[in-house]
Structures are given as C-alpha cells and as structure tokens.
MINU-91848 format. One record per atom (N, C-alpha, C, O): x, y, z; residue in one letter. Coordinates in steps of 0.05 Angstrom, whole numbers, plus 5000, padded with zeros to 4 digits. Atoms other than C-alpha are relative to their C-alpha. Layout:
# MINU-91848
XYZa ...
# end
This chain:
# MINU-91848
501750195015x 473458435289x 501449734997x 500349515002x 498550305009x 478657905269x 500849945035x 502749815026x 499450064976x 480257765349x 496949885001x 496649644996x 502350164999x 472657635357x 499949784983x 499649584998x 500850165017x 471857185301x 500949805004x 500549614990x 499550274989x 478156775330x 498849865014x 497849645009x 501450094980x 475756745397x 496549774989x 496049544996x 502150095010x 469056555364x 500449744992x 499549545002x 500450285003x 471356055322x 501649785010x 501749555002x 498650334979x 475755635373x 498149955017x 498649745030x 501350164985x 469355605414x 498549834990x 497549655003x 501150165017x 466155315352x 501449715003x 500349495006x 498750185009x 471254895344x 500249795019x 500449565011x 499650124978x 471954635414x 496549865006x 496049675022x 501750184991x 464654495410x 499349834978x 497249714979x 500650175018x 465654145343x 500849635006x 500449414996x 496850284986x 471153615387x 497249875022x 496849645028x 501050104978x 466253585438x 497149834981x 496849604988x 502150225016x 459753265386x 501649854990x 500849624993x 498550305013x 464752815354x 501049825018x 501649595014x 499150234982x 466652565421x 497549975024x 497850105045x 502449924980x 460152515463x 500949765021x 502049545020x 498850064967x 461152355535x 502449965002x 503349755011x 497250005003x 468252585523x 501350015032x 503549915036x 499350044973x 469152645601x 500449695017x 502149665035x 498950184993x 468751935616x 501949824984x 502149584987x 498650245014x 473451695565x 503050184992x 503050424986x 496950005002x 481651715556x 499750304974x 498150354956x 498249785025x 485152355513x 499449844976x 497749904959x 499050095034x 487651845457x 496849834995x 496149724974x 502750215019x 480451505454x 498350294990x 496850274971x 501549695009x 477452255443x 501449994972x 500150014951x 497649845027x 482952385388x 500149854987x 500849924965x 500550315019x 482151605359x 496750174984x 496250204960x 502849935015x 474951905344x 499850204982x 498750184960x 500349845021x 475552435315x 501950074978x 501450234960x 499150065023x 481052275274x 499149844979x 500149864957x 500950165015x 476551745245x 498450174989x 497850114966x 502249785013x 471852315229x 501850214985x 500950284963x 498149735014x 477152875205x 500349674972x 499549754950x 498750145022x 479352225154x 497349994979x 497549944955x 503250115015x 470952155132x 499550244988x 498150264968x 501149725011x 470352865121x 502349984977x 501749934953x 498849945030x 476352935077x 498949804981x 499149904958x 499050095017x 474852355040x 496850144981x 496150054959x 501749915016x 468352815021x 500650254976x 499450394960x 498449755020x 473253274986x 500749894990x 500850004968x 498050065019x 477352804956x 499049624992x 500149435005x 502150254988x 473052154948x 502949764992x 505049804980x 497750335000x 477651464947x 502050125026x 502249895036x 498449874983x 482751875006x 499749705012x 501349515013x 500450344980x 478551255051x 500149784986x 498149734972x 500150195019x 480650665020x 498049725014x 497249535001x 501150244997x 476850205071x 498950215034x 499950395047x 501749914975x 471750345131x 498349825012x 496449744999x 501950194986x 468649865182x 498950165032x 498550025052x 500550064975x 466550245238x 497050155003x 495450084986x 503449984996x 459350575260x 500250194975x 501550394969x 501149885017x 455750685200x 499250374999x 499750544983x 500949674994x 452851375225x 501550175001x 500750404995x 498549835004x 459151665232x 500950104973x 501950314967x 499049965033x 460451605158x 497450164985x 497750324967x 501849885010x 453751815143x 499550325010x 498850514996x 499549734989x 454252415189x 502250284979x 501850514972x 498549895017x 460352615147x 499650094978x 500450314970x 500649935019x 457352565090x 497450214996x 497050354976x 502349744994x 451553025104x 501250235016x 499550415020x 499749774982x 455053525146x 503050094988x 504250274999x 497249865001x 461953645113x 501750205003x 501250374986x 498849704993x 466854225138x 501350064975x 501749884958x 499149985011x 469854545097x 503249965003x 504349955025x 496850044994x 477454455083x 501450145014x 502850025030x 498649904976x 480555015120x 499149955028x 500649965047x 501150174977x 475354725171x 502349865005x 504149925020x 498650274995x 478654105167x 502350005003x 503249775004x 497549935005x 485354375169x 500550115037x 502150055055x 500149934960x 483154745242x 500649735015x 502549685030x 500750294989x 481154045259x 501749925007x 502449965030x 497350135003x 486953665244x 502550205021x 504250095035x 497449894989x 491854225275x 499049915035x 500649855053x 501150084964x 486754085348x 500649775005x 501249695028x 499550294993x 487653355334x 503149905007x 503649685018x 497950045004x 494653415329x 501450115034x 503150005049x 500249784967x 494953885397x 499349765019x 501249725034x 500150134990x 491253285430x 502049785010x 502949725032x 497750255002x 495952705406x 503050155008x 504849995016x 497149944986x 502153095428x 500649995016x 502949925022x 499849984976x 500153205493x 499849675016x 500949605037x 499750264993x 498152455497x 504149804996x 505549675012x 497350105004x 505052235465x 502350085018x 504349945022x 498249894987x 508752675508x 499150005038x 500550125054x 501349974967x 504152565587x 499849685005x 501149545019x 501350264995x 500351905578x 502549825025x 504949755022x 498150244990x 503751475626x 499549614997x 500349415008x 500450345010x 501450815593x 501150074970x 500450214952x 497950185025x 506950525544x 498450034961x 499250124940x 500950075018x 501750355495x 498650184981x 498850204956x 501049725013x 497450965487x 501750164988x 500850254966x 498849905013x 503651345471x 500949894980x 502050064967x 500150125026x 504750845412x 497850104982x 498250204960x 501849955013x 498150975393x 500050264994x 499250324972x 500549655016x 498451805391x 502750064985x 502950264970x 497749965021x 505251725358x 500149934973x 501150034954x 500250075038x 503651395297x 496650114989x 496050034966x 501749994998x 496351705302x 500750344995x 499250454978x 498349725010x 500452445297x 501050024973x 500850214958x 498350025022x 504252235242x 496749964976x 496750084955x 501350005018x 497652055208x 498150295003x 497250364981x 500849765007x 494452715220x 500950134984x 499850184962x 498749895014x 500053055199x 500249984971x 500550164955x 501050045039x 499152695127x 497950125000x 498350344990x 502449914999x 491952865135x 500350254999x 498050344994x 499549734999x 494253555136x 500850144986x 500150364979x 499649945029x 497853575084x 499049974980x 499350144962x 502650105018x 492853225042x 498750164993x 498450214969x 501449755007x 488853785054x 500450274986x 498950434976x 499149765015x 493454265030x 500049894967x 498950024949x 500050065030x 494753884963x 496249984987x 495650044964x 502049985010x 487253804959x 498850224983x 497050234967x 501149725002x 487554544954x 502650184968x 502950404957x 497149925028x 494154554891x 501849964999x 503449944981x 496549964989x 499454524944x 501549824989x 500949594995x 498850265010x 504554114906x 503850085025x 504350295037x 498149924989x 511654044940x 501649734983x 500249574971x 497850105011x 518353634910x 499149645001x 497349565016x 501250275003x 516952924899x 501149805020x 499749605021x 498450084979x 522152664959x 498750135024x 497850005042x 502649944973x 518153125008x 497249924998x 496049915020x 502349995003x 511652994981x 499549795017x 498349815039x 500350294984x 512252205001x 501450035026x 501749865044x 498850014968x 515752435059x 497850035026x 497449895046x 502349984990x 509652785083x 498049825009x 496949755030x 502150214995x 505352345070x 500149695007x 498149565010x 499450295000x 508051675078x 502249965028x 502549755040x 498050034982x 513351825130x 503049965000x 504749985017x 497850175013x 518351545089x 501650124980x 500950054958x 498349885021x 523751955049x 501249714978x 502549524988x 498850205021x 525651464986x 502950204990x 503550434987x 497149965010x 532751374965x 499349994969x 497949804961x 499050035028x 533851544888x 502249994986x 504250144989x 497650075007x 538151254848x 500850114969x 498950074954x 500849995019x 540351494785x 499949774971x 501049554967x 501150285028x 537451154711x 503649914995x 504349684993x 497450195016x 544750994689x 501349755020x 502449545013x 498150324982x 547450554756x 498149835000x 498049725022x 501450185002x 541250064727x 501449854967x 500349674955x 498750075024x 545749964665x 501349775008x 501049584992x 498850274996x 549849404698x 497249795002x 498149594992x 502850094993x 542549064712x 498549924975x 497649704969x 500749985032x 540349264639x 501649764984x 500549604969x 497650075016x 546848954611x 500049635004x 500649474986x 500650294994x 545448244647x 497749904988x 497749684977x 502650115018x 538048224619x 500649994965x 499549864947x 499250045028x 541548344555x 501349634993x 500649484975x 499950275000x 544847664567x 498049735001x 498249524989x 503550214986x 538247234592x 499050054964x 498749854949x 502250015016x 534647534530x 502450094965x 502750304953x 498649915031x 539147594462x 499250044979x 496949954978x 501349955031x 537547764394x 500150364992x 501250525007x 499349785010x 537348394356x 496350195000x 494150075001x 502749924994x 531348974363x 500350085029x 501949965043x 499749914972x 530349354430x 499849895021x 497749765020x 500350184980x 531049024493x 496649995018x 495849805031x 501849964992x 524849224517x 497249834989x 495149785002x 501950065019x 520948934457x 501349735004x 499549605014x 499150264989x 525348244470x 499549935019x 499449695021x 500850154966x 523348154542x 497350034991x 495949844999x 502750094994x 516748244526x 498449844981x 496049794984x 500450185020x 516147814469x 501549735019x 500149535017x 499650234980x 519447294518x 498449945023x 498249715032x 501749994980x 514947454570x 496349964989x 494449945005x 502050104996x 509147314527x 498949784990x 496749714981x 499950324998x 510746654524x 498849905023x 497949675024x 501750064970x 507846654598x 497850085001x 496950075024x 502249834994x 502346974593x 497749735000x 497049544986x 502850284995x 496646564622x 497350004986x 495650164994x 502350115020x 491146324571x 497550115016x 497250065040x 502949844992x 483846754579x 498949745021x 498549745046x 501450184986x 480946084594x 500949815027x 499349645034x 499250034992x 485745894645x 500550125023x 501550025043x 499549754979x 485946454686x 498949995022x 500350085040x 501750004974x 480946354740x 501049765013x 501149755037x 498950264986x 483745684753x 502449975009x 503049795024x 497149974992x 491245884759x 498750285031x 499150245055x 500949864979x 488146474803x 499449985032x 500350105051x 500650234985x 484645954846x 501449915024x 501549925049x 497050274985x 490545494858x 501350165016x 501450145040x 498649784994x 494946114862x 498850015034x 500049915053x 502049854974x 489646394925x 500449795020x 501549845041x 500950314981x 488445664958x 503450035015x 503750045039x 498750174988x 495645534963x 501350315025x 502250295048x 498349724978x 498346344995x 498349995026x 499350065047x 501549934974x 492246315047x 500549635018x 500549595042x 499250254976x 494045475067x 502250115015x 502350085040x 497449984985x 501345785079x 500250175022x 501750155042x 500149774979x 499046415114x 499049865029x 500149865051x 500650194979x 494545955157x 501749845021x 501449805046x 498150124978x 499845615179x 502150055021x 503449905035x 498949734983x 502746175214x 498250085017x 498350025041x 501749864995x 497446535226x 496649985016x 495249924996x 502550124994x 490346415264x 498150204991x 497050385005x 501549875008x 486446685217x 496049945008x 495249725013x 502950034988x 478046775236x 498749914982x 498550054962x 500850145005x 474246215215x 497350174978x 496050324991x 500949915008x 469846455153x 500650354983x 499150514972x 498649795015x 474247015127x 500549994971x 502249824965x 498850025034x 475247075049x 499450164993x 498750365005x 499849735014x 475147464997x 499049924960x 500449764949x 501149955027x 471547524920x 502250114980x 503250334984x 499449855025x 475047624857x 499150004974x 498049844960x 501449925032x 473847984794x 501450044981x 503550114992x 498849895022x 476748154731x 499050234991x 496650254988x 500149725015x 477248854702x 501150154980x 503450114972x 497649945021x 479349254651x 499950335011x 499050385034x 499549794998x 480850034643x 500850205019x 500450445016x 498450004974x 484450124708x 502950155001x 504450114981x 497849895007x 490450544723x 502049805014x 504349885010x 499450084981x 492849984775x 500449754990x 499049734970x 501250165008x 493549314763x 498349775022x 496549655009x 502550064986x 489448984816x 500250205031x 502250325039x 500849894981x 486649294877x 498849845027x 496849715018x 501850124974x 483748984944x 499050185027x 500050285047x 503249784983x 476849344972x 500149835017x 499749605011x 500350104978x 477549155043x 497250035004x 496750264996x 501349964999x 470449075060x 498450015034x 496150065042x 500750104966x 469748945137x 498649715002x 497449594985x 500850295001x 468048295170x 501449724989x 500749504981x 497250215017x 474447935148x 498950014969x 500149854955x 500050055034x 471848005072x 501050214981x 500950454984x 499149715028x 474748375007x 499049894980x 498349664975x 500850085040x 473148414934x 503450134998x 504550315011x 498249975017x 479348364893x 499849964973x 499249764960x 500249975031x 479848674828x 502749974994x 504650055008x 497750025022x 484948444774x 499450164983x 497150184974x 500349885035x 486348874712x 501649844983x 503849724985x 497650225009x 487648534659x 500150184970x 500250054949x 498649875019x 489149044609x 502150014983x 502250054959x 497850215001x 495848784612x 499849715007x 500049645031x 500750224991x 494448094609x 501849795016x 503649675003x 498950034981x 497147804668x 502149714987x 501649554969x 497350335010x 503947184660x 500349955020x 500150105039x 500750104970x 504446724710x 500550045017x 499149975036x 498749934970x 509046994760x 498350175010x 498450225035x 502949884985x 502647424767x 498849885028x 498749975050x 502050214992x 499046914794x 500150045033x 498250095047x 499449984976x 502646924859x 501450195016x 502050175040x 499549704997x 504847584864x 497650155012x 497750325030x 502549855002x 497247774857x 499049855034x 498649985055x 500450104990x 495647234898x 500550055033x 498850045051x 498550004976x 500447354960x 500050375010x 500550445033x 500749714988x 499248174962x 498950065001x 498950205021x 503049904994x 492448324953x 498449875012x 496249965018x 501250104994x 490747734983x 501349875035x 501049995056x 499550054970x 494347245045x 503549964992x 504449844973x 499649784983x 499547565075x 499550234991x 500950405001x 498749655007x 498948225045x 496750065011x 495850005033x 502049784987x 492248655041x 497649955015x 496650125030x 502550114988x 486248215063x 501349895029x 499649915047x 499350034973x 490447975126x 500850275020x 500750325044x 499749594982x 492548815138x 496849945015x 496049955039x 502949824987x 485148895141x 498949805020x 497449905037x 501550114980x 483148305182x 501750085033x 500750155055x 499349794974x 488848545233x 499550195008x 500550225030x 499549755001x 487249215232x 496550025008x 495750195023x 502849914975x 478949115253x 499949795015x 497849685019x 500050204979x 481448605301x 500950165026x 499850125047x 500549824986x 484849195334x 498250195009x 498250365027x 502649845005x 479149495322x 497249935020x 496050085035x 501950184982x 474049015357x 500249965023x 499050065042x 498850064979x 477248725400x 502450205028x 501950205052x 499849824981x 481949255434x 500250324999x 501650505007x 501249694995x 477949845419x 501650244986x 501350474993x 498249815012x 482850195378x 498850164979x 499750094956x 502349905013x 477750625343x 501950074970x 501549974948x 497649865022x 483951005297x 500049764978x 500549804954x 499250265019x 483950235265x 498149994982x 498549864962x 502650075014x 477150285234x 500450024981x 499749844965x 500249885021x 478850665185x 503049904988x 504649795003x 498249905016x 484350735127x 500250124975x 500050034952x 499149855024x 486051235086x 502649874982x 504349704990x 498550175010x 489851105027x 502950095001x 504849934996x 497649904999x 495451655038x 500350015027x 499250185041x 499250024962x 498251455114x 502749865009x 504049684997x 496650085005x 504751315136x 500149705002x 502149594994x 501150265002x 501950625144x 501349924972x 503349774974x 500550075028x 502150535066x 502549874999x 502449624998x 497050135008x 509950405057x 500349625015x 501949445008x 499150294987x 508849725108x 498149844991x 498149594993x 502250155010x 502149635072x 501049784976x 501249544975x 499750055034x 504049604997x 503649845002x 503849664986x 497950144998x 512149355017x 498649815006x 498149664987x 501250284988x 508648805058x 498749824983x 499249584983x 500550165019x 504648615001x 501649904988x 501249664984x 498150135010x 510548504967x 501749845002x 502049664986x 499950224990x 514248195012x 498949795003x 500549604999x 500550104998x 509847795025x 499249634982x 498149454994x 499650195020x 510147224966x 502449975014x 502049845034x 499550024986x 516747274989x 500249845027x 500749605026x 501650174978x 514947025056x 499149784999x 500049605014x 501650225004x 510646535036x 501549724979x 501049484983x 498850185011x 514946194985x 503150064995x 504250114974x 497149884998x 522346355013x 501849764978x 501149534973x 497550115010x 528546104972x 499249844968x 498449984949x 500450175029x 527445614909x 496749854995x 495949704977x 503150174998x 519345394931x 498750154988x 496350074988x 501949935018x 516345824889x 500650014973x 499050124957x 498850055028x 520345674826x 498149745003x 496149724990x 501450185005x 517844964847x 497750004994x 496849924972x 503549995005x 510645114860x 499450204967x 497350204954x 500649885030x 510545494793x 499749824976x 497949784960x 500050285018x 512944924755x 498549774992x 497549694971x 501950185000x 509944404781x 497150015010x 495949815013x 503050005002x 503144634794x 498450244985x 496050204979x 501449825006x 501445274769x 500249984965x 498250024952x 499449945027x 504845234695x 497949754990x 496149814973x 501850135021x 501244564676x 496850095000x 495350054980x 502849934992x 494544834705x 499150254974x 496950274962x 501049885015x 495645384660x 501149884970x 501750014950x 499150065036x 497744974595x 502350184990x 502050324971x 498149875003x 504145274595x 502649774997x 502349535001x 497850234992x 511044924594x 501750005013x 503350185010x 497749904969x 515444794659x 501449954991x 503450084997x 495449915005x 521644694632x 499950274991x 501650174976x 500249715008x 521045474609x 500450135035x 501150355041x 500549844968x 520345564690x 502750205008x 502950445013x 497449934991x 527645614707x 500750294981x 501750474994x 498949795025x 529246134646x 497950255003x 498650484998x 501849824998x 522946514659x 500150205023x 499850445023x 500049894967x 524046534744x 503450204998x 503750405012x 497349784990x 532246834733x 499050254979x 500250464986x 500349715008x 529147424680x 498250125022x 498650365026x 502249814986x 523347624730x 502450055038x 502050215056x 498249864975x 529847594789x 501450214998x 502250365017x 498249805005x 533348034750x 498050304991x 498950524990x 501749855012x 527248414724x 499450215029x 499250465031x 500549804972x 526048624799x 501750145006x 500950315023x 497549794990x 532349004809x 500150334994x 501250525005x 499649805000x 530249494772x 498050204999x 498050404985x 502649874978x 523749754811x 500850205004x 499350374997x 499649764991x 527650294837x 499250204972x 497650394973x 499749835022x 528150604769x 496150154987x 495550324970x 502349874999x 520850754771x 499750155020x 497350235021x 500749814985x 521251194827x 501750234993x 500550444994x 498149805020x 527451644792x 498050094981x 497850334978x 501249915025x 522651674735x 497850155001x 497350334986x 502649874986x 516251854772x 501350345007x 500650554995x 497949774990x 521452404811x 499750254970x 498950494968x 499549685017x 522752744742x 498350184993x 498050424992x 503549965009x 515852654719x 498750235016x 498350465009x 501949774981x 512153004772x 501550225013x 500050385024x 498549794996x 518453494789x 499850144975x 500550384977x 501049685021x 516453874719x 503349884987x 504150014968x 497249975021x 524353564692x 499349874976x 500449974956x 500250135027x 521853114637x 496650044995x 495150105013x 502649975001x 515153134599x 498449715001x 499849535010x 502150214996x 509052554597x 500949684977x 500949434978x 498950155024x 511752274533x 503349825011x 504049585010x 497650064993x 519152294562x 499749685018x 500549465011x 500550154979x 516751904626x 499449744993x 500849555002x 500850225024x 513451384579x 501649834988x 501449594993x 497250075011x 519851234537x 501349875018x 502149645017x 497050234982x 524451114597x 498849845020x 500449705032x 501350284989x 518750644636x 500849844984x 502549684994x 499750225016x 519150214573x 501849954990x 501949774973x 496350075001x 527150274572x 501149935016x 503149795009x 498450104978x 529450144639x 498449805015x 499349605025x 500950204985x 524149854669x 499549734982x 499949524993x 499650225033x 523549354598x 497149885007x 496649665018x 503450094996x 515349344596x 499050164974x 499750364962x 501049865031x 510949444534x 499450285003x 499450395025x 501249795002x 508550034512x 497450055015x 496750255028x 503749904983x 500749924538x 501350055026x 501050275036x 498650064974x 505149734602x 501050255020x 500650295044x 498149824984x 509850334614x 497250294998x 496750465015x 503649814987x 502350794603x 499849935020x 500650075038x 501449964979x 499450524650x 501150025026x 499850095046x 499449864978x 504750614700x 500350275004x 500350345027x 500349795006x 504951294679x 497050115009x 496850275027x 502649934990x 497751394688x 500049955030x 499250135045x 500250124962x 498151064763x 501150245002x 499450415008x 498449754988x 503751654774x 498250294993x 498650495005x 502249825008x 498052114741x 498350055029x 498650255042x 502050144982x 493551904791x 500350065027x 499150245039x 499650074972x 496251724857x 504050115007x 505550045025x 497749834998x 502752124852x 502549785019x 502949545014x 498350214996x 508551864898x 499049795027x 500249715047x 500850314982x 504551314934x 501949824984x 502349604995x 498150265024x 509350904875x 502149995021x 502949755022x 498350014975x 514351014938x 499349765017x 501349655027x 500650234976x 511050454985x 499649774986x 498649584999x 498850295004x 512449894939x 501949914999x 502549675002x 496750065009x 519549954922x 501450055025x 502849875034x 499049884973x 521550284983x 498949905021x 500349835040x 502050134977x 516450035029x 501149734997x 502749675014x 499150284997x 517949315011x 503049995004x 503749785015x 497350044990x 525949455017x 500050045031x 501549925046x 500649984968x 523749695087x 499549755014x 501349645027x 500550254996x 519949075102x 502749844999x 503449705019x 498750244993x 525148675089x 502649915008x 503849705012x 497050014979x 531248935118x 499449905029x 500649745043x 500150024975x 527148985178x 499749765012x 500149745036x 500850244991x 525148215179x 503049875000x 503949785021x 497050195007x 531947885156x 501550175019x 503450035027x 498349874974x 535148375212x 499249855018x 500849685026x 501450084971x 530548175268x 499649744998x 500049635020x 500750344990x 528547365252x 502049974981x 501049824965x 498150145023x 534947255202x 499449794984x 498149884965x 500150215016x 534646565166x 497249845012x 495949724996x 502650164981x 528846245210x 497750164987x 497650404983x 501949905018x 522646275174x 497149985019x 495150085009x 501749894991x 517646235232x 500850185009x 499450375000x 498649754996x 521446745258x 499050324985x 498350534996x 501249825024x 519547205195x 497750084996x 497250314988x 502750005000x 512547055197x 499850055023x 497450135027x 501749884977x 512347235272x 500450384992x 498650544993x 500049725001x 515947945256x 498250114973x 498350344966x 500949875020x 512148045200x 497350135014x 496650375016x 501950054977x 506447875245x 498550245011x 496250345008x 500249794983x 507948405292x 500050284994x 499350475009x 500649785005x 508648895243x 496850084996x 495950285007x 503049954992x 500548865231x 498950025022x 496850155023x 501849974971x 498348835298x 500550175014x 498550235028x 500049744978x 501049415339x 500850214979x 501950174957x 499149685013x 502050205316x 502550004998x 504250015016x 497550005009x 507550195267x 500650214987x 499250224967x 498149885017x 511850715239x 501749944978x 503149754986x 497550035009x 516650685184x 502449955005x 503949794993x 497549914997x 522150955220x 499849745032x 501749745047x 499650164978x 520750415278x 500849814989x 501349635005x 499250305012x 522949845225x 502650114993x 503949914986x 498049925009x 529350265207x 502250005035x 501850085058x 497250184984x 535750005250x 500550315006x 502450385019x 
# end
C-alpha cells in the first residue's frame, strides 16, 4: 500500500511541475525551476501570509495560488523537486550565468524549506535558525565586551540617573517637531534619490509614497509595489530625531529598498529572470537587503557630509539647533557600535536563556533606548525572530565587502554596491 501511494504521488507530483511550467519542453531547466519556485514562494505565503514581502509578476499565478493551495507537506515535496532541479542545473548547465542563477535560487529553496518546517513549530538554535534562512551564520559577541563602548557614552552624556534614561533625555532634544516632520522627510528623500541618481540610471517616473503610522512592531517598512513604485510606512510610535530622517530616507528609500526592488523587476523584465519577481521576506537575499539599507546612508553621505547636510539643512528645516549637530552626530557614532548587542540579546531571548521581561531590561541597558523603545524591539524579535541578523550583520557584510573591493574611491563603492543588486548574490560570495 505505502509503495503504491509513493509511486502514485511522485506521478502527481511530476504532473504538478509540469502545470506550473506549461510548455516545459521548449524552455531551459533553470527557467522551469525560476517558475515554480515563484509559485512554491505564493503558496507558502498562503500559510504564512507576509512570507511574500513583494510580487510583480503574472497576476494569475498569484491568484492560482491563492485558490488552489497545497498543503505544507505538499509544499515541502515541492521544494525538495525544486531543489533536485536547481542542483542538477548548478552542477551540468554549461552557461556561467545560469549556474549563478540555480545557486543562489537553491539556497533560497532551501530557506523555503525550512520555513515550512517552522511554519509547522520546528524551532532550531537562534545561530542556525538565521543560518538557514538567511545563509548567514552571525558572530555573537558577548553583553560585557560592549562595556568599553558603554563607558565612552558615559563620557558624551554625564550626570547622575541611568545611562539609558540620560541618552534619551539628550536625544529628545532631536526629536523632530510633529509639524515638521513631512518637510524634514521631504528634504531628507529629495536629497538620498539626487545622490543615488547620480550614480545610478534610475527609470524615468519611478517613486515612491509615504505615510505615517502608528502601532507597528518595526519602525518603518517599504511595500515594494511593482512598476518602480513603493509605499513607505514610518512608525512613529517612537517619535522619530533627526538622524532618522536620513537613515529612513537612504534605506527604505534610494539606495536601499525602493532601488532593491527597481533592480530586482528590471531583472525581471528585462532579462527574464522570472525567480526576481518575487520576494520573500526570509531569503538569503535579506542580509544584503536590510545591511544594504544600512549601508547605504553611508554611501550616500561618506565621511563628514552628512554631519554637514544635517546641520545645515535638515536641523533648521526642522527648527532645531545646529550647533547641537556635532555633539548629537559623535553620540549616534558611538551609539552604533553597539548594534551587535541586540543580536546576543535576541540569541538569549528566543534560545529559552532569559525571559520577555529580562530581554526588555538589557535592550534598554546596553543598547541605551527608552523603555517604549527597547518593547518594541522586543516585539520585532516576537515577530520576525532572527531576521534582526540582516541588519547588524548584513550591513557589516556589505561593507567589508565594498571598502575591500572599491577601497577609498567613492564611485568605485557605488559601482560595487551596484553590482551587488543586479546579479544572483549570495552572502558567502561577498565574504573574502
């Protein structure tokens, strides 16, 4: 009985490959296995809805998905056939390119695979989990070698009372005025997409909408929408201080996520790379996504030009005061150092070592953020577990890999950054 039922259902299965790829005979391995990986990603995201964070390619396929969904051990067959395809492509193809494409196109099944299992309870260690899924094992460091780090913000910010409660009583001396906000936003937006521009040949009529929000575990987001356009949501729960401005500005918007997505259905359009249509939000992709965002301010305003541009255009815009700039820009240099310490903390969190409360406490001790503050990163780690890996980690990736490859030369930077959006990238292809 169980021999029949195999047999049985691998002919199912084989004729499930063959409707997702119709007129699979005249067309390439990796363009069969581009297809129906875009379909294995539509079906899960009917199990697990947000999985697809952005989708531009034939409507019908998405609607198909959503009326016909397999079930998860389905989808699990699926994925292990898709994975069977792309091997044999990565390992025969004799074109260069295609095997780029089933190698990082493997790697995203393989998350896809695991996805499926956590969809189903599977939890695993918080260093494999993002390994799985992201591609990318994160280095942890532990909370006490952020004490030399700690010990310097103690200098910047003096007085008596917890340090935590001093930086952010200094910090909301920045905080940009309600009525102010759309117009520092603005400026902010205008000036990251002139700079990207000038790198970049971006497609005439591309932009992007923003909104304000509240009750969010995140603090903004960018809904790639297809057609070069996004909506970008801000939360402003924590009400955003100016170094926001261009932080927000330069990752959700140009270089970071609205230029991902216009590269990404340009491969798509233009050379047919079906696998591009889509993205899920857990893909080993993510670490060059969400680093890139980060870098990307960075990028755009290397060395002492974005202390300037802060100063002199963003602070009076928001009725703030630039001499405060300089004193504000060395706490938020030193404030970044200690990023890592939210992925140690996440680690204990979701490894079962500390409880919800604990996790809470040492956000708003090491990382030195209010109380609403160190919630809501807490809640994100609720949420979206160790995706918190492809900012801290992902952006230290990014940016070994650029200052290795274009060193001090700043078109240079912007070409490798470049090149990381446009062709099938790995993690482990930016690691030396």
């Amino acid at each position: 009985m169980g021999r029949v039922f195999s047999v049985l259902f691998f002919l199912a299965l084989a004729a499930c490959a063959s409707l997702a790829a119709p007129q699979a005979g005249a067309r390439r391995t990796i363009d069969i296995a581009a297809e129906n990986y875009v379909r294995l990603a539509l079906e899960i995201d009917t199990h697990e809805e947000g999985y697809v964070d952005s989708y531009f390619g034939p409507v019908e396929w998405r609607e198909q998905a959503r009326a016909n969904p397999r079930s998860v051990a389905d989808l699990k067959a699926f994925a292990d056939h898709i994975a069977g395809q792309l091997s044999s492509v990565a390992a025969n193809d004799t074109d260069a390119t295609s095997r780029r494409r089933a190698r990082v196109m493997l790697a995203a099944v393989r998350s896809a695979r695991f996805r499926l299992d956590m969809i189903e309870g599977a939890r695993a260690p918080f260093v494999e989990e993002a390994e799985r899924l992201f591609a990318l094992r994160p280095a942890l460091r532990s909370l006490e070698s952020y004490e030399p780090v700690l010990a310097r913000i103690e200098a910047l910010v003096p007085g008596r009372g917890a340090l935590s409660e001093r930086v952010e009583t200094f910090r909301a001396r920045y905080v940009i005025p309600d009525d102010r906000r759309q117009a520092v936003m603005d400026r902010a937006i205008a000036e990251c997409r002139a700079r990207t521009r000038g790198h970049y040949a971006l497609p005439e009529g591309e932009s992007f909408r923003m909104e304000f929000v509240t009750g969010k575990s995140w603090s903004a987001y960018n809904w790639y929408q297809g057609n070069n356009q996004s909506l970008i949501q801000v939360n402003t729960d924590v009400p955003p201080t100016i170094d926001r401005a261009l932080t927000l500005a330069c990752h959700e918007g140009y270089p970071g996520h609205h230029v991902q997505g216009i590269y990404n259905e340009r491969n798509y359009r233009r050379r047919n790379w079906v696998e591009f249509s889509v993205a899920p939000l857990f893909h080993p992709t993510a670490p060059l996504n969400e680093g890139g965002g980060n870098y990307g301010v960075e990028l755009a305003f290397p060395g002492e030009t974005r202390l300037a541009f802060e100063r002199d255009v963003l602070y009076p815009l928001a009725s703030l005061e630039p001499a405060g700039a300089a004193a504000y820009g060395q706490l938020q240099t030193a404030l970044a150092e200690l990023s890592g310490a939210r992925l140690t903390i996440s680690a204990q969190y979701l490894d079962g070592a500390i409880s919800r409360e604990r996790a809470v406490d040492l956000a708003e001790r090491h990382l030195l953020v209010s109380r609403a503050r160190a919630e809501q990163l807490v809640a994100f780690t609720d949420h979206y577990r160790a995706y918190v890996i492809n900012y801290v980690s992902g952006e230290d990736l990014i940016r070994a890999h650029v200052e290795r490859v274009a060193g001090a030369d700043v078109a240079a930077r912007w070409a490798a950054f470049e090149a990381i959006m446009s062709e099938p990238t790995l993690p482990e292809d930016l690691q030396p």
